[in-house]
N, CA, C and O atoms as CSV, one atom per row, in Angstrom:
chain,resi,resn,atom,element,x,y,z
A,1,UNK,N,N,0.821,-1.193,0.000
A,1,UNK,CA,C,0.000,0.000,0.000
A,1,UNK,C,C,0.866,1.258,0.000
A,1,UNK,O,O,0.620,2.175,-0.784
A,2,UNK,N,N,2.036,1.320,1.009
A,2,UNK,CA,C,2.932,2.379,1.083
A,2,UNK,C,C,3.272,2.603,-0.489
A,2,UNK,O,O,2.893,3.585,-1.127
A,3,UNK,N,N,4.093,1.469,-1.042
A,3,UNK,CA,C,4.338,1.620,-2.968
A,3,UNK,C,C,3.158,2.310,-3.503
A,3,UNK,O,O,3.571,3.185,-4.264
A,4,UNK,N,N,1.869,2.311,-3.450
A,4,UNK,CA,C,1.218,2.686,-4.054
A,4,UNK,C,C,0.918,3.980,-3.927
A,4,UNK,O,O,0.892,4.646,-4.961
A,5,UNK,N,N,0.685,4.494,-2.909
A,5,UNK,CA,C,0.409,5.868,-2.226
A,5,UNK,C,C,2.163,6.624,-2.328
A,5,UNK,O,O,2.221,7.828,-2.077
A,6,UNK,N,N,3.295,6.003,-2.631
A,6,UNK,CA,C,4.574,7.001,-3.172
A,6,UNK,C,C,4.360,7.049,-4.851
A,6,UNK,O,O,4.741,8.051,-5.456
A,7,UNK,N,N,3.796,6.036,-5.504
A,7,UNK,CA,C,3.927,6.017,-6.630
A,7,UNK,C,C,2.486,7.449,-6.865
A,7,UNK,O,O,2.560,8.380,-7.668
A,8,UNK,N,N,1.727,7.270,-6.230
A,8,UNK,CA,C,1.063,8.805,-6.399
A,8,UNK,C,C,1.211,10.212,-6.366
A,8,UNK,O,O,0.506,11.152,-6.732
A,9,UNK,N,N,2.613,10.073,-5.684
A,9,UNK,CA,C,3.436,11.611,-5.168
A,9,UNK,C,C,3.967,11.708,-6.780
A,9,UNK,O,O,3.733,12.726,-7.432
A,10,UNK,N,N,4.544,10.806,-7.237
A,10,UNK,CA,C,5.692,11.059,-8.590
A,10,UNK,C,C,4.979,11.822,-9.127
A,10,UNK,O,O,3.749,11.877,-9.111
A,11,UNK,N,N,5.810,12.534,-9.696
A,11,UNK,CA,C,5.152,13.949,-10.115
A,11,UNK,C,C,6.357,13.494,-12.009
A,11,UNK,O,O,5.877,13.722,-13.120
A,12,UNK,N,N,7.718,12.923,-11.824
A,12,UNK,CA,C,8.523,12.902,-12.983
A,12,UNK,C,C,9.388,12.268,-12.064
A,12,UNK,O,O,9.684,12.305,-10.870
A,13,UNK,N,N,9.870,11.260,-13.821
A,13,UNK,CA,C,10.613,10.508,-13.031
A,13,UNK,C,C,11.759,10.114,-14.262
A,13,UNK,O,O,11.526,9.632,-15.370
A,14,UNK,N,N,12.924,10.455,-13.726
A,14,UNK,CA,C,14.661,10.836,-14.385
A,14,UNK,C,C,15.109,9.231,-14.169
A,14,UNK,O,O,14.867,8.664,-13.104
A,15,UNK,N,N,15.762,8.579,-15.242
A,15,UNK,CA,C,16.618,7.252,-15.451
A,15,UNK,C,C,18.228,8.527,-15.046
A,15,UNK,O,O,18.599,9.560,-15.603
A,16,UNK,N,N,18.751,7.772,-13.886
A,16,UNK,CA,C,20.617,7.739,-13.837
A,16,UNK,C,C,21.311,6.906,-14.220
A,16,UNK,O,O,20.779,5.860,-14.592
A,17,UNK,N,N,22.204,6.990,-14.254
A,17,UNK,CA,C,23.197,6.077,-14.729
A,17,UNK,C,C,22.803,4.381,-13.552
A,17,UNK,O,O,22.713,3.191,-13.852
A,18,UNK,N,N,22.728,4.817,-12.782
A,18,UNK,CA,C,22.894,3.690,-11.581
A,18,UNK,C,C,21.570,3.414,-10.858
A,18,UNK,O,O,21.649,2.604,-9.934
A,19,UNK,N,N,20.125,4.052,-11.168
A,19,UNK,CA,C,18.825,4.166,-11.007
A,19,UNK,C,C,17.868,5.366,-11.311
A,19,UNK,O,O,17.716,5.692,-12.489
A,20,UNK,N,N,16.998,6.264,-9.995
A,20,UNK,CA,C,16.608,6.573,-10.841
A,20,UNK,C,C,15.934,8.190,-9.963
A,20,UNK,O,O,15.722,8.085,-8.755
A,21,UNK,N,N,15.698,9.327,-10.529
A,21,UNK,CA,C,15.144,9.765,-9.766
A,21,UNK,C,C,13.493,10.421,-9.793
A,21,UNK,O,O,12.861,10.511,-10.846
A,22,UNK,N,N,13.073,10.747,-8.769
A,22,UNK,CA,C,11.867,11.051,-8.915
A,22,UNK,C,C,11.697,12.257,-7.999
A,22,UNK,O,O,12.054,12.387,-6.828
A,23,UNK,N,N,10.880,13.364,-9.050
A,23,UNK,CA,C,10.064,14.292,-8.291
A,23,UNK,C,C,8.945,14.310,-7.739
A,23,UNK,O,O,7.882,14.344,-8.359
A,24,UNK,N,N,9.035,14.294,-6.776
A,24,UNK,CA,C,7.591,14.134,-5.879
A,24,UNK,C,C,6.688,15.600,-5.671
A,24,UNK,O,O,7.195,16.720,-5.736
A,25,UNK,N,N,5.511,15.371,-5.455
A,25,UNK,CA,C,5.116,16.608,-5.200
A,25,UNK,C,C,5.250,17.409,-3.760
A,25,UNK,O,O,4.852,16.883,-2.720
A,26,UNK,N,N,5.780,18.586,-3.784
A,26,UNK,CA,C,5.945,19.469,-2.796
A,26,UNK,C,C,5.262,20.017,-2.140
A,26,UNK,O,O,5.443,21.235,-2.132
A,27,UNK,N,N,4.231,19.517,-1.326
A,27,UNK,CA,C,3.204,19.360,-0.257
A,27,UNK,C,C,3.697,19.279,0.786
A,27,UNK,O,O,4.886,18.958,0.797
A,28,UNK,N,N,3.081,19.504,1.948
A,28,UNK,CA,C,3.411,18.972,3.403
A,28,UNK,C,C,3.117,17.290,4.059
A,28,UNK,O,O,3.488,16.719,5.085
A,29,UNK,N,N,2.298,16.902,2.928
A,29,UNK,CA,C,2.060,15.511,3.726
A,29,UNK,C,C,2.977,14.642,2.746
A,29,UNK,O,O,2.996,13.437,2.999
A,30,UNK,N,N,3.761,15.096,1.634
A,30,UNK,CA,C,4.603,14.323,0.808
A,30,UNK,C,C,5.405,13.800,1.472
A,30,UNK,O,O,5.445,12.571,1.526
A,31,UNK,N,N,6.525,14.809,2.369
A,31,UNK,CA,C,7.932,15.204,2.884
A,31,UNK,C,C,7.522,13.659,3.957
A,31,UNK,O,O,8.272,12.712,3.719
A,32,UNK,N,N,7.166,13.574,4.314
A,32,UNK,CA,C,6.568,12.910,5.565
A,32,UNK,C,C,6.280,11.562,5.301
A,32,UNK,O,O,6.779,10.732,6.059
A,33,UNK,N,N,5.485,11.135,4.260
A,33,UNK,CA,C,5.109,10.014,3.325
A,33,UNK,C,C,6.322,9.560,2.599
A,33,UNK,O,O,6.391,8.348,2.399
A,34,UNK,N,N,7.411,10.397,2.113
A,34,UNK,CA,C,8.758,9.955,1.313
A,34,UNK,C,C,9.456,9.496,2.367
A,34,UNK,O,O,10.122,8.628,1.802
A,35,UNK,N,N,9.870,9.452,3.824
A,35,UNK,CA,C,10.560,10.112,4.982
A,35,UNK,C,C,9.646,8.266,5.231
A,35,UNK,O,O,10.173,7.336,4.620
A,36,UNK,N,N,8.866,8.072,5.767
A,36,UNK,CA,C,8.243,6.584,6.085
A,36,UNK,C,C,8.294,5.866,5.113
A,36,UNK,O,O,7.980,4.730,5.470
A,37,UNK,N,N,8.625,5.920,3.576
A,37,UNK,CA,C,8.841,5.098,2.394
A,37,UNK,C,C,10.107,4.304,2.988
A,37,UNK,O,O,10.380,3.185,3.420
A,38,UNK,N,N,10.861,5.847,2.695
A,38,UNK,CA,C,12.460,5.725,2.857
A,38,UNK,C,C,13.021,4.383,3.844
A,38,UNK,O,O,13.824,3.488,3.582
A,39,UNK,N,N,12.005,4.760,5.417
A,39,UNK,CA,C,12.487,3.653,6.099
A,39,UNK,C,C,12.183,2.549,6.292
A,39,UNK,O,O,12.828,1.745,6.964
A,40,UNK,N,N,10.827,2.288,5.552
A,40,UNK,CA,C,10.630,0.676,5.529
A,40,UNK,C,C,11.348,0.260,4.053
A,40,UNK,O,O,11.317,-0.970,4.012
A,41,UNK,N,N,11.809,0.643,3.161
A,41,UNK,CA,C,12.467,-0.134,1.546
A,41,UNK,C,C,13.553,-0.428,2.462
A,41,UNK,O,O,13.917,-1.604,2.472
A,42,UNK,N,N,14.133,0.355,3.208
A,42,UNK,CA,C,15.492,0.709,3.834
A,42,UNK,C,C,15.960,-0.876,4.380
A,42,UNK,O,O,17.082,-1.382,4.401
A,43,UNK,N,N,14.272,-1.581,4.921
A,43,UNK,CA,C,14.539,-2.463,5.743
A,43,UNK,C,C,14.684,-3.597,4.892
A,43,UNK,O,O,15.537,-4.417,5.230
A,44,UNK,N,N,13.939,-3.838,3.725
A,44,UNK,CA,C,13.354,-4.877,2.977
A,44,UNK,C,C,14.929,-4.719,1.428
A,44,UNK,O,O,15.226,-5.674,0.710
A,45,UNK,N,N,15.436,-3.676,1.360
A,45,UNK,CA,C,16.481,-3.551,0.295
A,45,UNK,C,C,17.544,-2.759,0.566
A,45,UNK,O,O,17.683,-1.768,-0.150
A,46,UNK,N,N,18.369,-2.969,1.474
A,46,UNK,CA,C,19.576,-2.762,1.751
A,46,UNK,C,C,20.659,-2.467,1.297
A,46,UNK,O,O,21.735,-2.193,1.829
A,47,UNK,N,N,20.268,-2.546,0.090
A,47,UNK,CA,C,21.446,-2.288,-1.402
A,47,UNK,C,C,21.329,-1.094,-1.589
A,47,UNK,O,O,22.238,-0.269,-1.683
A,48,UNK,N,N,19.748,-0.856,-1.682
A,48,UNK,CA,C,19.583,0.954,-2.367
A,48,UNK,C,C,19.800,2.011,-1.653
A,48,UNK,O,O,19.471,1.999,-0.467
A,49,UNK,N,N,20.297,2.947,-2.130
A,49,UNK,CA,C,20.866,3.909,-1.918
A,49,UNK,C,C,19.533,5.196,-1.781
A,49,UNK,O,O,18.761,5.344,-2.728
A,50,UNK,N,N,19.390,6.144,-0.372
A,50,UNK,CA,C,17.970,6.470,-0.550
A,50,UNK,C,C,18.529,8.156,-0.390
A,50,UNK,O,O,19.177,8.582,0.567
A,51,UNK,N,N,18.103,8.924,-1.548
A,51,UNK,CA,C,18.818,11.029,-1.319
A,51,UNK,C,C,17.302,11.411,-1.624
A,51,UNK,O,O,16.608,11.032,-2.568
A,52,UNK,N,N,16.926,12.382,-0.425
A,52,UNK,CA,C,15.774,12.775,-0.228
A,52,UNK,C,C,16.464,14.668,-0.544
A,52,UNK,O,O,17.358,15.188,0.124
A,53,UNK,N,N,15.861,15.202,-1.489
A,53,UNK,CA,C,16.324,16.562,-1.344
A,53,UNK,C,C,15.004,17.799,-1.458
A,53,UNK,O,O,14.570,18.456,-2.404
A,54,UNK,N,N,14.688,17.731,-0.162
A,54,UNK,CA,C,14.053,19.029,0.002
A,54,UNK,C,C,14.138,20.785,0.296
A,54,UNK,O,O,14.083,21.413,1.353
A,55,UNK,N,N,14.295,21.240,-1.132
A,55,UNK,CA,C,14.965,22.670,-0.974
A,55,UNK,C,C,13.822,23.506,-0.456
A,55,UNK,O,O,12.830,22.852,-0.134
A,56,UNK,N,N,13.739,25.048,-0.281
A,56,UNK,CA,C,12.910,25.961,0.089
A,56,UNK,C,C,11.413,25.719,-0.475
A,56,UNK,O,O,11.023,24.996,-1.391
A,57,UNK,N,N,10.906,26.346,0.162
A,57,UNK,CA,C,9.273,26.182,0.016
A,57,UNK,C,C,9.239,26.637,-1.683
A,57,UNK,O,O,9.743,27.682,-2.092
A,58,UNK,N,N,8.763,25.949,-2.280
A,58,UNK,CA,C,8.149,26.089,-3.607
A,58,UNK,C,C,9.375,25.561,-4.408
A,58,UNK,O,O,9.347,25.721,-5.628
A,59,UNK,N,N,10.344,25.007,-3.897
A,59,UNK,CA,C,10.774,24.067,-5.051
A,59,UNK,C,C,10.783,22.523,-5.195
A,59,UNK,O,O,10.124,21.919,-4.349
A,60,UNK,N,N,11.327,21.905,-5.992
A,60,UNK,CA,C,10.773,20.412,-5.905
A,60,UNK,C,C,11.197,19.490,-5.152
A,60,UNK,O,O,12.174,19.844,-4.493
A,61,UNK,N,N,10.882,18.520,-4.993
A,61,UNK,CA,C,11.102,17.688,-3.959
A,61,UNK,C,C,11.378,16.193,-4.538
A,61,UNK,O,O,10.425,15.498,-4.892
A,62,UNK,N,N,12.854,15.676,-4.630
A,62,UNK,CA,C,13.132,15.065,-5.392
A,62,UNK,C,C,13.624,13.851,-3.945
A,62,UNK,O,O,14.051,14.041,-2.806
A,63,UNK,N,N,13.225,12.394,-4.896
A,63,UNK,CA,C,13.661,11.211,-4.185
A,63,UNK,C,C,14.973,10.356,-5.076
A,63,UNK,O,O,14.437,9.900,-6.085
A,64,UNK,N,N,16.198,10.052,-5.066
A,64,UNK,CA,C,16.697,9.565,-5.551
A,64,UNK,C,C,16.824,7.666,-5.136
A,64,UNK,O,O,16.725,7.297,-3.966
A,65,UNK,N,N,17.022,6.774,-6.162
A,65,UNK,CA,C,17.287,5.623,-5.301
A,65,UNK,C,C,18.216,5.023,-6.405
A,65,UNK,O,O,17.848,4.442,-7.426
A,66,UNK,N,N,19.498,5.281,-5.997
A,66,UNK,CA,C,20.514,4.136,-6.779
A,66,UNK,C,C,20.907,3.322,-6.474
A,66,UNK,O,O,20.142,2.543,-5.905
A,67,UNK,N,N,22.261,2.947,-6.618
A,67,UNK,CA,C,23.280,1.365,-6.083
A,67,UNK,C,C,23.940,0.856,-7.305
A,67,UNK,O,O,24.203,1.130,-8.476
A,68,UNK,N,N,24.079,-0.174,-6.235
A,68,UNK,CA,C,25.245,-0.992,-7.302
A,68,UNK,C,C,24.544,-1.820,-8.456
A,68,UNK,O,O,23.315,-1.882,-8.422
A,69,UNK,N,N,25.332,-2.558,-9.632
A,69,UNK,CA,C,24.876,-2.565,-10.613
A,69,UNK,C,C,23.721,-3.631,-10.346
A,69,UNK,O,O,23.795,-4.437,-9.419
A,70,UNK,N,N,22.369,-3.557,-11.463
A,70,UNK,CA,C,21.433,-4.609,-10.913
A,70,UNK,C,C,20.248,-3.308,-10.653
A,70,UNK,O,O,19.301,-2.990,-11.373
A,71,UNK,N,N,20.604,-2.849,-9.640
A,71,UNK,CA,C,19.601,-1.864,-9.263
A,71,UNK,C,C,18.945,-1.227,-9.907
A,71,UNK,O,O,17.814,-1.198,-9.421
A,72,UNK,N,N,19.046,-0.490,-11.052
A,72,UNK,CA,C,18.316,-0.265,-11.930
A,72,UNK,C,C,17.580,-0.908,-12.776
A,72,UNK,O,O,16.989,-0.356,-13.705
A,73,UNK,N,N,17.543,-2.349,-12.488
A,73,UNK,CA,C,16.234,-2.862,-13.552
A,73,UNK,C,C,15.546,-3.346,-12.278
A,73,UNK,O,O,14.382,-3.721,-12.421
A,74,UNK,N,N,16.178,-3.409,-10.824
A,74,UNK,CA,C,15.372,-3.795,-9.681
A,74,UNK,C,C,14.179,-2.572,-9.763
A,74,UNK,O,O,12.961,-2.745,-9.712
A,75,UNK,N,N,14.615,-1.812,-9.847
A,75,UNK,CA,C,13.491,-0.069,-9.543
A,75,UNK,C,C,12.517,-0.591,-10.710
A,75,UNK,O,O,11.334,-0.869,-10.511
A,76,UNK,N,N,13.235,-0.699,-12.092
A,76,UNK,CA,C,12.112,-0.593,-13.142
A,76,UNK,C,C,11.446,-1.926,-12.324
A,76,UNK,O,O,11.335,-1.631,-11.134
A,77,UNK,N,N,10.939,-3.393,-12.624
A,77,UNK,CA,C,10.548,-4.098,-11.906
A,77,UNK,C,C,9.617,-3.905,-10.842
A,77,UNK,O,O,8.417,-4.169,-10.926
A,78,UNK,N,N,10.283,-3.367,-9.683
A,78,UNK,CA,C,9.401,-3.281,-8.216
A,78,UNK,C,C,8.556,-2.105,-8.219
A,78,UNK,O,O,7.338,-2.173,-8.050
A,79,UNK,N,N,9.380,-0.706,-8.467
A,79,UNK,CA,C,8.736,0.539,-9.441
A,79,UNK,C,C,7.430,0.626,-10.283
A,79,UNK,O,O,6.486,1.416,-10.270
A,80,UNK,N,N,7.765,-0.620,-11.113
A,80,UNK,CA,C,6.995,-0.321,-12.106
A,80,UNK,C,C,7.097,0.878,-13.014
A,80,UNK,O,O,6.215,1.700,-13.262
A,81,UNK,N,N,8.436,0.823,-13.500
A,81,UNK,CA,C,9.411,2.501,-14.025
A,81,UNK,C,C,9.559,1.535,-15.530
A,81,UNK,O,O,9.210,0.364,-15.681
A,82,UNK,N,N,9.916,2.055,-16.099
A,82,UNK,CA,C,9.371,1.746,-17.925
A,82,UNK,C,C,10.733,2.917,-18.660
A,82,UNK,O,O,10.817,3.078,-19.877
């Protein structure tokens, strides 16, 4: 359910070299919802790499998740990223 309700924040979503990133929307109940994502994947995938960057009010709010090689077709896969 958590996957489903982050996959509703994505607002755009950037392929890296090593995974992938995503803009979430810049709300107050996002920051908070990305922030409880963060720590349960944290528990279940240990590999990925989790950069939460929240700048000043009114700019975007981006989730990064990379790693080592592999990881990027893990995201597309579990993601559901295309």
């Amino acid at each position: 359910m958590l996957l489903k309700q982050f996959q509703g924040f994505v607002q755009e979503t950037l392929g890296l070299t090593e995974g992938y990133a995503f803009r979430l929307q810049a709300d107050a109940e996002t920051i908070p919802r990305a922030a409880e994502f963060i720590t349960i994947e944290r528990l279940c995938c240990p590999f990925l790499n989790f950069e939460l960057e929240v700048g000043p009010s009114g700019s975007p709010v981006w989730l990064r998740l990379t790693g080592r090689a592999g990881v990027k077709q893990f995201i597309e896969a579990e993601f559901g990223v295309a």
